[in-house]
C-alpha positions as CSV (number, residue, x, y, z in Angstrom):
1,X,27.9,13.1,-58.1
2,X,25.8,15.8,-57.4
3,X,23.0,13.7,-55.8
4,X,25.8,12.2,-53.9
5,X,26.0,15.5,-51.8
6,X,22.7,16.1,-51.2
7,X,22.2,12.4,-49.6
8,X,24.3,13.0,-47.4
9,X,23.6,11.9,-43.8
10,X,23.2,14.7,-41.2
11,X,25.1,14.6,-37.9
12,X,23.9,11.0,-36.8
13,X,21.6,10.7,-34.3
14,X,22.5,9.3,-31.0
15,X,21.7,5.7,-30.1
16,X,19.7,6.0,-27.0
17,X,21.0,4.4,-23.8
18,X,19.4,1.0,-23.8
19,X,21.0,0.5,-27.2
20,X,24.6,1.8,-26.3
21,X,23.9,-0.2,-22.8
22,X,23.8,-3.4,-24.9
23,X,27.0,-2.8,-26.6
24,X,29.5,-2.8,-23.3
25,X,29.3,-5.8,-22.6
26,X,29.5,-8.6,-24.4
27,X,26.5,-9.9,-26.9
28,X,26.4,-13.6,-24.8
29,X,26.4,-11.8,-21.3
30,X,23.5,-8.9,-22.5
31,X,21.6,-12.0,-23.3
32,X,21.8,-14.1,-20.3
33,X,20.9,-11.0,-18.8
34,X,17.9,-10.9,-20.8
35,X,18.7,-7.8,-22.0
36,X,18.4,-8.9,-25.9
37,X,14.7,-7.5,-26.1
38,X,16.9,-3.6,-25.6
39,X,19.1,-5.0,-28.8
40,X,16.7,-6.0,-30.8
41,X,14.2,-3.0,-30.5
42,X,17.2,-0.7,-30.7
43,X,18.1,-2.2,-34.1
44,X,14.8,-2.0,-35.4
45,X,14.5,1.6,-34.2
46,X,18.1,2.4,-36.5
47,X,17.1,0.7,-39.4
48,X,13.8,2.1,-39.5
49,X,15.1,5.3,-38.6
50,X,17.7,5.0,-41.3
51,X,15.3,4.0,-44.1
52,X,12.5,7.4,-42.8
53,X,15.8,9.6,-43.3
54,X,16.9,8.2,-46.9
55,X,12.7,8.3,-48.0
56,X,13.1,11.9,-46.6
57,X,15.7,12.8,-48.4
58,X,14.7,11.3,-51.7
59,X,11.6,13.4,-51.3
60,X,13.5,16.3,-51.2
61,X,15.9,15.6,-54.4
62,X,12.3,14.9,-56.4
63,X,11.0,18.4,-55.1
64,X,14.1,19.9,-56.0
65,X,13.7,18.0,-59.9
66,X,17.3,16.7,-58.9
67,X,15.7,12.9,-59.7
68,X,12.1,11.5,-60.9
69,X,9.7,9.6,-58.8
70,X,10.2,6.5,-60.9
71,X,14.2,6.9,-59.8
72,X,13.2,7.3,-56.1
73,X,10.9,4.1,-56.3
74,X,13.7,2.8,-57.5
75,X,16.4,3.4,-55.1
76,X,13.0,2.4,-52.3
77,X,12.3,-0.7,-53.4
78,X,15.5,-2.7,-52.3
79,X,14.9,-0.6,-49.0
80,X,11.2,-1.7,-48.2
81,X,12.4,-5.0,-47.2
82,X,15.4,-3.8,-44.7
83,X,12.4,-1.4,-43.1
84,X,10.0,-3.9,-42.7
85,X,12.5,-6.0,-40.8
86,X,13.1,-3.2,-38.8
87,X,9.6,-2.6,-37.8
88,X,9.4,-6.5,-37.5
89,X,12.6,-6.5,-35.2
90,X,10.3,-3.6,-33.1
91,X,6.9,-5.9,-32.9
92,X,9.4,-8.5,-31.4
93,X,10.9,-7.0,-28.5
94,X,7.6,-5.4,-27.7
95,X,5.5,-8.7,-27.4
96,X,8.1,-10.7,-25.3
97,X,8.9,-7.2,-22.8
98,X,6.0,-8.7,-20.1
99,X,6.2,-4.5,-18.7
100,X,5.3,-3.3,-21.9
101,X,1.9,-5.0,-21.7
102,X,0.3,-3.3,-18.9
103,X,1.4,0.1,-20.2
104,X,-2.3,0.9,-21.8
105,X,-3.0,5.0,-21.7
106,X,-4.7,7.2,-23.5
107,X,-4.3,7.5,-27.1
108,X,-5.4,9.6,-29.8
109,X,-6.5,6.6,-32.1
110,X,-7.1,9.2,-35.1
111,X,-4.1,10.6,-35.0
112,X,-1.5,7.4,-34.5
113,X,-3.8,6.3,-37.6
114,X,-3.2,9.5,-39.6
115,X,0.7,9.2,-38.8
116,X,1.1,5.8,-39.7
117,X,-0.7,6.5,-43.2
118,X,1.8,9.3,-43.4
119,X,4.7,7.2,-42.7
120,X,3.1,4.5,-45.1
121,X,3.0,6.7,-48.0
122,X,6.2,7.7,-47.6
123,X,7.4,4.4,-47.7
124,X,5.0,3.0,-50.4
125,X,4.7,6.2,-52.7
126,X,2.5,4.1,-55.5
127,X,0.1,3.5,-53.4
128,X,-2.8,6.3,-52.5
129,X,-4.2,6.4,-49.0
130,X,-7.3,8.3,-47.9
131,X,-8.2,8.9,-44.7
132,X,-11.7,9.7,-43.2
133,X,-11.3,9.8,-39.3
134,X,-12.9,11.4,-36.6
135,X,-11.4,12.4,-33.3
136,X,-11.9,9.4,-30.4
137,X,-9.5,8.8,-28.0
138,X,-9.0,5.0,-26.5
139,X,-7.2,3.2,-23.9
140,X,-4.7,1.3,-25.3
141,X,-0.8,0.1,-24.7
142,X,0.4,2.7,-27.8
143,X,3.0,-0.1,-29.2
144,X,0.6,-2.7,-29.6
145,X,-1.7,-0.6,-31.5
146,X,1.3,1.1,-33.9
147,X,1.9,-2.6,-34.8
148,X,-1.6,-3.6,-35.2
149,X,-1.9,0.1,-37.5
150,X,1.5,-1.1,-39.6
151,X,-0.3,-4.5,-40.2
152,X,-3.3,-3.3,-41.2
153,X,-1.7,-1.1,-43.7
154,X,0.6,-3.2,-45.3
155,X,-2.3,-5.9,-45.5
156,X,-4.3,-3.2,-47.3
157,X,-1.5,-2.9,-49.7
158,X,-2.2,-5.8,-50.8
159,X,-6.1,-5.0,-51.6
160,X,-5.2,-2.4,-54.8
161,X,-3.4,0.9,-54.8
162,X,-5.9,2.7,-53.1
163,X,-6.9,2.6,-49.9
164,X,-9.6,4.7,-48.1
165,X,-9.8,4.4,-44.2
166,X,-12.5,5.6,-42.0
167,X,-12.8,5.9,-38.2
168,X,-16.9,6.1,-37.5
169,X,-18.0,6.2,-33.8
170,X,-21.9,5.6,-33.5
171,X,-23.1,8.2,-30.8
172,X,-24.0,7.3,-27.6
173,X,-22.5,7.2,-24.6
174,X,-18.8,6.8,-23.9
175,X,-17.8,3.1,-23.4
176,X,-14.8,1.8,-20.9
């Protein structure tokens, strides 16, 4: 009962406009209006969102010794499904939003990689993720290459339970 009260949900976030905007009208008029790529990343965004805040606060009850990491991967693993559709809901909207394609800028590339191992691991706790990266900063539409990151990373999964990533640039000069 205990654990109970320290799960508990914080004030819940707001939904952001596009996602509210979806919601008053009705589902079959937001559609014809082409609107459905706003509800679908908007879902996605919650649910992942939702699973981040319950990994969180797992993370949190094990630091405290309230529960044991085997509990926590426990109570994660029915939620590892329900995140990846979530981020797969995400991936979605973003490859049929035509704007979203021409929207390349400048990215840090080592650190969107170094967050989405963070994110990983706290997701996929059994699994051990090293990261060797140098700083290099690339051109590049920012959602394409957070879905291309979340794909490499759950492929790697797949490899063993430890992964080691490095980000080499040869010298020379810069290209692009």
């Amino acid at each position: 009962m205990q654990i109970m009260s320290d799960l508990e949900a914080e004030p819940s976030r707001s939904h952001d406009e596009d996602f509210e905007f979806v919601f008053q009208d009705s589902l079959s008029h937001e559609m014809e209006a082409g609107r459905w790529q706003h509800l679908v990343a908007g879902l996605g965004a919650h649910t992942t969102y939702s699973v981040q805040q319950v990994t969180s606060r797992l993370a949190e009850l094990i630091n405290k010794g309230r529960i044991t990491e085997s509990d926590a991967r426990w109570l994660l693993n029915p939620l590892q499904p329900l995140y990846q559709a979530g981020v797969s809901s995400q991936k979605l909207s973003r490859l049929m939003d035509r704007a979203f394609h021409s929207a390349h800028e400048a990215v840090a590339l080592d650190v969107m990689i170094s967050d989405a191992v963070e994110q990983r691991m706290r997701i996929s706790p059994r699994h051990m993720f090293a990261k060797d990266l140098l700083p290099l900063e690339v051109m590049i539409d920012r959602g394409l290459l957070s879905g291309a990151l979340e794909a490499l990373l759950a492929w790697g999964e797949g490899l063993g339970s430890h992964l080691h990533l490095r980000l080499l640039r040869k010298r020379g000069p810069p290209l692009g």
